[in-house]
N, C-alpha and C positions, 0 to 999 in steps of 0.2 A: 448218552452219558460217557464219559471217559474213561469210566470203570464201572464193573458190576457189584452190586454191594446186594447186603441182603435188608429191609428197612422192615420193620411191626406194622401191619394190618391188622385192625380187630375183628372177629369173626360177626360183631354185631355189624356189620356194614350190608353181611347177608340175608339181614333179615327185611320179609318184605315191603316194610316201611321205609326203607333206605332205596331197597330195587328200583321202588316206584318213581320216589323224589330224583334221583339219583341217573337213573337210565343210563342211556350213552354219554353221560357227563363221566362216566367213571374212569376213563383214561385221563383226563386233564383233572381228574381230583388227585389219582393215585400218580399223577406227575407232580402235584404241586409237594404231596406227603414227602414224595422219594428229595423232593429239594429244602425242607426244611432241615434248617440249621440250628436254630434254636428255641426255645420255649418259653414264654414269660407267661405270667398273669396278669388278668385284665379284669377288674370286676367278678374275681370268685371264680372269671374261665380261664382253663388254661388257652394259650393262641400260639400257634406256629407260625415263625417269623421264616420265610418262603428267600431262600439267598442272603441271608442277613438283611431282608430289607432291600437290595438292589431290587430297581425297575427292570422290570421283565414285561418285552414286547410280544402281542399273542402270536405275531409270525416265531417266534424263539420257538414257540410250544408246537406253533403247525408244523418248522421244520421235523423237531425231533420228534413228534408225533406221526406224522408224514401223512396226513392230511391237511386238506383243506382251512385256508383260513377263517373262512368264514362261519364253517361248522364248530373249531374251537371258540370263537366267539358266540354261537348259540350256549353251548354247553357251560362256559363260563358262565354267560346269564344264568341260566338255569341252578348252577353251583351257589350264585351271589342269591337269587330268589329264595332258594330253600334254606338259605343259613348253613350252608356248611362252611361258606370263604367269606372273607371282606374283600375290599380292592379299594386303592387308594391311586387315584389317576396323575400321570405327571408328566412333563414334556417328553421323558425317557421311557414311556412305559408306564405298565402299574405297580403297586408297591402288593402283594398279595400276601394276607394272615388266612393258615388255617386255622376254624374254630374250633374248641374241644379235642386239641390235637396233643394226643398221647402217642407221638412217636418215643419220646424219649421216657413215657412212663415204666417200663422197669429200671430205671435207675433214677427212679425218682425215691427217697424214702418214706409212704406212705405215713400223715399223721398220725392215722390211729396203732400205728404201730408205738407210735409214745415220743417221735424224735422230728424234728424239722424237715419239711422237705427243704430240696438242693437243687438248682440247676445243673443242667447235665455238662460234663466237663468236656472240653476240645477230642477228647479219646471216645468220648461217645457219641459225637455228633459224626455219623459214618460220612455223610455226603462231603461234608468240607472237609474231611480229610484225606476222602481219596481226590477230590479234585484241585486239592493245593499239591499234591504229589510233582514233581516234575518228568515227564515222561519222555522217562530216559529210553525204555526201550523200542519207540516210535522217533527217534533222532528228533524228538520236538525240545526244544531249548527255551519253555515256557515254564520258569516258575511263578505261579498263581500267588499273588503275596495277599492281596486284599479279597475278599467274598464279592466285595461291588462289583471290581472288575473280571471276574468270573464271565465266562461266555461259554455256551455250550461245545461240546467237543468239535459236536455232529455240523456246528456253524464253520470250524476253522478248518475243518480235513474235507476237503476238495476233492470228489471224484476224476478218475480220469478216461475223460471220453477219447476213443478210438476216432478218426477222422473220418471213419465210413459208417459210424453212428450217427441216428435221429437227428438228435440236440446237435451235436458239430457242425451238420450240414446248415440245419437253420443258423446257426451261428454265423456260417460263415457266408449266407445268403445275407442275411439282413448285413453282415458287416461291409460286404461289397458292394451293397445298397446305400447303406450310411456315407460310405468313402464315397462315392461318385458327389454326394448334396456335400460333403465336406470340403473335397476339393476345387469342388464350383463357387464355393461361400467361400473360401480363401481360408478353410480352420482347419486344414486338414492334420496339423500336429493336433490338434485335442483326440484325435482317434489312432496317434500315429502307433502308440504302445497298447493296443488293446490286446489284450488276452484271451483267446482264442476259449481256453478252456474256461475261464471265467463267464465268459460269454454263453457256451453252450451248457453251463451250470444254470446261469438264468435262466436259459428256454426248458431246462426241466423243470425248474421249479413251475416254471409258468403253465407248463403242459400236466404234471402231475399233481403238485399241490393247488394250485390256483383252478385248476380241474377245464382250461380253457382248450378247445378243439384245434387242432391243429392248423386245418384248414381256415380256421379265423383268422389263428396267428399269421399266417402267410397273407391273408387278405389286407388285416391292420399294420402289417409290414409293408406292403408292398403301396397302404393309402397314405400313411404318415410318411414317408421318404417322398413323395409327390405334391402332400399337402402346404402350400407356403406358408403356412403360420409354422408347424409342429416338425417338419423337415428340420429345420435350425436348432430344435429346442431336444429331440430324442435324437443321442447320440451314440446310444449303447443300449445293450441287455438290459442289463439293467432297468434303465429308465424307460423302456419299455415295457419290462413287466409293473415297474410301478404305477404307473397311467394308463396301464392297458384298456381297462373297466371304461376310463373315461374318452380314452381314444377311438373304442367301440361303437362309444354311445353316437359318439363326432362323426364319427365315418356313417354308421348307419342313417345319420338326419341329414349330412351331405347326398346319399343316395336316393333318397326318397322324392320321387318326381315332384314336382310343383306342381301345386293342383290349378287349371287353368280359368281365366276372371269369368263366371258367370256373367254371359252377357243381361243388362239389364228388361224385363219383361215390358212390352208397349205397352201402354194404358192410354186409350181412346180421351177419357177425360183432361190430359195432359194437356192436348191440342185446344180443346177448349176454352182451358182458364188461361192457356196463351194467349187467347184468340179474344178471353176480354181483356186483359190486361192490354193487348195495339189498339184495341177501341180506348179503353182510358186513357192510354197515353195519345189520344187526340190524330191517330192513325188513321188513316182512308179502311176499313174494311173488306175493299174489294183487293185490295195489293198482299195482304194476309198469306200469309205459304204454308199451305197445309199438306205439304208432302210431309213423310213420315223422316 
């Protein structure tokens, strides 16, 4: 996040009816809380409305989570099974409401207190207000004006790798790999600005959150820059961690020997029903070729 804020958990979350349903989904629950913005009701429940509503993709979550993709999308299941989230699927992402969500319940004015309740006003919605902040003192010259277009922090601030680190090195293997199939294909300006650090951002993610083994990566590098279909089509980091799964799969069934044509088993009978068939076709008998 871009800031630290403090947000209300209720202490019934600890009880063991919740532990159970609940498990390791608990980080991408208390992610979804810390991102609600506002609270409406729906049928008698309250619902937290998760970014105003923006689509939010599960990579968003496994970034700043900093695992696994695939795990956050277990976990999610899990959150959408038990009732505690909706999700609402869209070209952009999902639209995600927390259920029964009392983040902003003390400044709600409780009914039976004798007076209306109230939505909770812009001063109390802590997340969107620190993150429309402009962060001044990060030289970042991003004023946040809309909740939709919100993007996590953890997305836009870029680490910077050392040239004699991990990820650089791959980076700068596979880009030297890419440039030779670019240069040979006549497209070698689509690669000619690539960003070295951009690059070796990708191969962390790929190596740390995508949880993929190094020595693969070097493998699926070194078969798709040789491969004639996917040589032309993977021309960065990038678009290699996004196909990686399925580049895997390619390379691995390219590798796997051809299994050789069982030759077919003699059957003595064979010769036989040959052997009436040139008598019915009005053949001499004795001229018959009964070699195998």
């Amino acid at each position: 996040m871009s800031d630290n804020f403090f947000f209300p958990v209720f202490t019934g979350l600890l009880e063991p009816e919740h532990v159970e349903k609940i498990g390791s989904a608990l980080w991408e629950f208390l992610w979804l809380i810390s991102k609600v913005t506002k609270e409406v009701v729906e049928n008698d429940e309250t619902i937290g409305i998760v970014l105003g509503g923006r689509p939010v993709k599960n990579i968003e979550m496994s970034e700043s989570l900093g695992y696994s993709l695939a795990k956050v999308e277990r976990n999610i299941s899990t959150l959408k099974k038990q009732g505690y989230i909706t999700t609402k699927r869209t070209p952009y992402g999902n639209i995600f409401k927390v259920k029964n969500s009392k983040k902003f319940y003390k400044n709600r004015t409780l009914k039976n207190d004798g007076s209306e309740s109230r939505e909770p006003s812009d001063l109390d919605r802590e997340p969107s207000v620190l993150e429309e902040r402009t962060l001044k003192n990060e030289g970042c010259n991003k004023d946040i004006k809309d909740i939709k277009d919100i993007k996590d922090i953890n997305t836009t601030r870029q680490k910077k790798y050392d040239e004699d680190s991990t990820y650089f090195k791959m980076a700068i293997y596979f880009h030297e790999k890419v440039s030779a199939v670019a240069n040979e294909a006549g497209i070698s300006h689509l690669i000619k600005k690539s960003n070295m650090q951009t690059w070796a951002d990708d191969m962390r993610k790929l190596i740390e959150i995508d949880q993929v083994d190094k020595h693969q990566a070097k493998q699926v590098m070194d078969w798709v820059t040789e491969d004639s279909f996917w040589k032309t089509n993977v021309l960065s980091a990038k678009k290699l961690r996004e196909r990686f799964m399925e580049l895997a799969i390619k390379m691995n069934a390219d590798k796997k020997p051809s299994q050789p044509k069982q030759k077919p088993q003699y059957d003595p009978r064979d010769k036989e029903i040959a052997f009436q068939r040139w008598i019915q076709d009005g053949n001499d008998p004795d001229n018959f070729d009964w070699s195998d």
